[in-house]
matplotlib code that plots the C-alpha trace (Angstrom):
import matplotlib.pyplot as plt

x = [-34.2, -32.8, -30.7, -28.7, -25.2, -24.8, -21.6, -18.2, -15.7, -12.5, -10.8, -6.8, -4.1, -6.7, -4.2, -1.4, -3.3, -3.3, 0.4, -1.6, -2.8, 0.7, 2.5, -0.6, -0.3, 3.7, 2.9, 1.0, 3.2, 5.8, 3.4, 4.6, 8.1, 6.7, 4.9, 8.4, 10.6, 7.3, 8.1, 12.2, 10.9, 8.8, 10.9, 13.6, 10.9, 10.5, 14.3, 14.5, 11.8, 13.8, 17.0, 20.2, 22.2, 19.0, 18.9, 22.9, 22.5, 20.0, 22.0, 24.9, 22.2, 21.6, 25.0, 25.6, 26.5, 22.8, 21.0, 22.6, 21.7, 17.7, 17.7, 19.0, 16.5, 13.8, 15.3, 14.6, 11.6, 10.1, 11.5, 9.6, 6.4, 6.5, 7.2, 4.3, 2.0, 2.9, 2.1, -1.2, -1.9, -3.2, -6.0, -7.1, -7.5, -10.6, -9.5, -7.7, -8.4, -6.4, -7.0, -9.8, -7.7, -7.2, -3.6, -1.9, -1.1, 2.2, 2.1, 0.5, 3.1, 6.3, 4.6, 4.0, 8.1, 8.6, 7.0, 8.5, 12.3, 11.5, 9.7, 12.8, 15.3, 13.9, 13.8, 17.2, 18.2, 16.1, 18.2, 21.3, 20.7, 20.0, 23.0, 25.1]
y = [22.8, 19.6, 20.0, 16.7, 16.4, 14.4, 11.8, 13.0, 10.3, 11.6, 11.8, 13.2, 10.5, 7.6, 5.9, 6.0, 3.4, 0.3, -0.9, -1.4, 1.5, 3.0, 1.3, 2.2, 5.7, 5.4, 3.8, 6.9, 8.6, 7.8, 8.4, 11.7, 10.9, 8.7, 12.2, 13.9, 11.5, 11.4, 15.6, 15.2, 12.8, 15.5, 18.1, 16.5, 15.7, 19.8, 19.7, 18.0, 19.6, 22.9, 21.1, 20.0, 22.7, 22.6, 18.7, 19.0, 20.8, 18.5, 15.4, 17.9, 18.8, 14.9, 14.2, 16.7, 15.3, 17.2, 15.4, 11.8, 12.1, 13.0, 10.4, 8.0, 9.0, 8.7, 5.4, 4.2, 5.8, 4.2, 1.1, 0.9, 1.9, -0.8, -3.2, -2.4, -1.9, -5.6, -6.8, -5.2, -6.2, -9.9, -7.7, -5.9, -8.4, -10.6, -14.0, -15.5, -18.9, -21.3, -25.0, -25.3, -24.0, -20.0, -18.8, -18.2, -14.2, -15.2, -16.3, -13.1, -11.2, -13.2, -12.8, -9.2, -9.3, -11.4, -9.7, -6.2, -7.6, -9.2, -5.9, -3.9, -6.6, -6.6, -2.4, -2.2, -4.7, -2.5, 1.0, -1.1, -2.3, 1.6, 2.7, 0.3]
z = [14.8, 16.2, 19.0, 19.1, 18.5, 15.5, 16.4, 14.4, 13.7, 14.9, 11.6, 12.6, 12.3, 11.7, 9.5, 11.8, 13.9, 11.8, 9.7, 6.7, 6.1, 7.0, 4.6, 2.2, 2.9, 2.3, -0.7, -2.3, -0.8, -3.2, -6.4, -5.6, -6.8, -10.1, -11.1, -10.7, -12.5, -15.2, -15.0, -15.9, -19.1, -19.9, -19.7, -21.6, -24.6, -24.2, -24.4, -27.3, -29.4, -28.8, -30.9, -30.1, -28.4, -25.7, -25.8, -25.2, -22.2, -20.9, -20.6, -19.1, -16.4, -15.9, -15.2, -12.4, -9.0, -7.6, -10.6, -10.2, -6.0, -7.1, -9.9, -7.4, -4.8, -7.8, -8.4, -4.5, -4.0, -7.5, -6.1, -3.4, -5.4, -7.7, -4.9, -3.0, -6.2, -7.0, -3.3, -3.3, -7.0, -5.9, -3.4, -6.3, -8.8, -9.1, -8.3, -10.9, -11.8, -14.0, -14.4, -11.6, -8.8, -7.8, -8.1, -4.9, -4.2, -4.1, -7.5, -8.3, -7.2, -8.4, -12.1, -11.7, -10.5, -13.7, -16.1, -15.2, -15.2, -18.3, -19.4, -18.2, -20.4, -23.3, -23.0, -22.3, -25.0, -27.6, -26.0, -26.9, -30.2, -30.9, -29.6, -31.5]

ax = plt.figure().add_subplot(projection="3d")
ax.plot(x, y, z, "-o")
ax.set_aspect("equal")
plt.show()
């Protein structure tokens, strides 16, 4: 049997040490509040299937004063999720390359920005052409 003490990392609060990896763990952090808001969609799909008197009392759920505060903290907390996903996006990609030169992570980031607000338009244009 061997008698030496094999050398433990000390593991507790490790991530509190270094900003990065705060803001990391803040960042999964808030997946938590993407898989809620992702549970209300799903819910309300359930909602629906059940027909319209069920589907009715949904949307009169959504538009209690209780409901508006989560969906706004939903709204902040998603936020922030999607801003940090498209700051760390330019460290996970390989390095893209166009033209002979690598694309700045600044760049990276501003087109992730871009394409989601252009994303978002073109969604919300769609939800009001329906409507009308």
């Amino acid at each position: 049997m061997n008698k030496r003490k094999p050398y433990v990392r000390p593991m507790p609060g490790w991530w509190r040490k270094n900003p990065y990896f705060i803001e990391y763990m803040i960042h999964e952090g808030t997946a938590l509040f993407v898989a809620a808001y992702a549970f209300v969609l799903l819910f309300g799909l359930w909602r629906l299937s059940q027909g319209e008197a069920a589907w009715n009392g949904f949307i009169a759920a959504l538009q209690s004063p209780l409901s508006m505060l989560l969906h706004l903290i939903l709204l902040l907390m998603i936020g922030y999720h999607s801003y940090t996903w498209f700051k760390i996006m330019p460290r996970t990609l390989p390095p893209l390359i166009i033209g002979g030169k690598r694309v700045s992570a600044a760049a990276i980031t501003a087109g992730g920005f871009i394409a989601t607000l252009l994303a978002s338009l073109a969604l919300l244009g769609i939800a009001w052409g329906i409507s009308q």
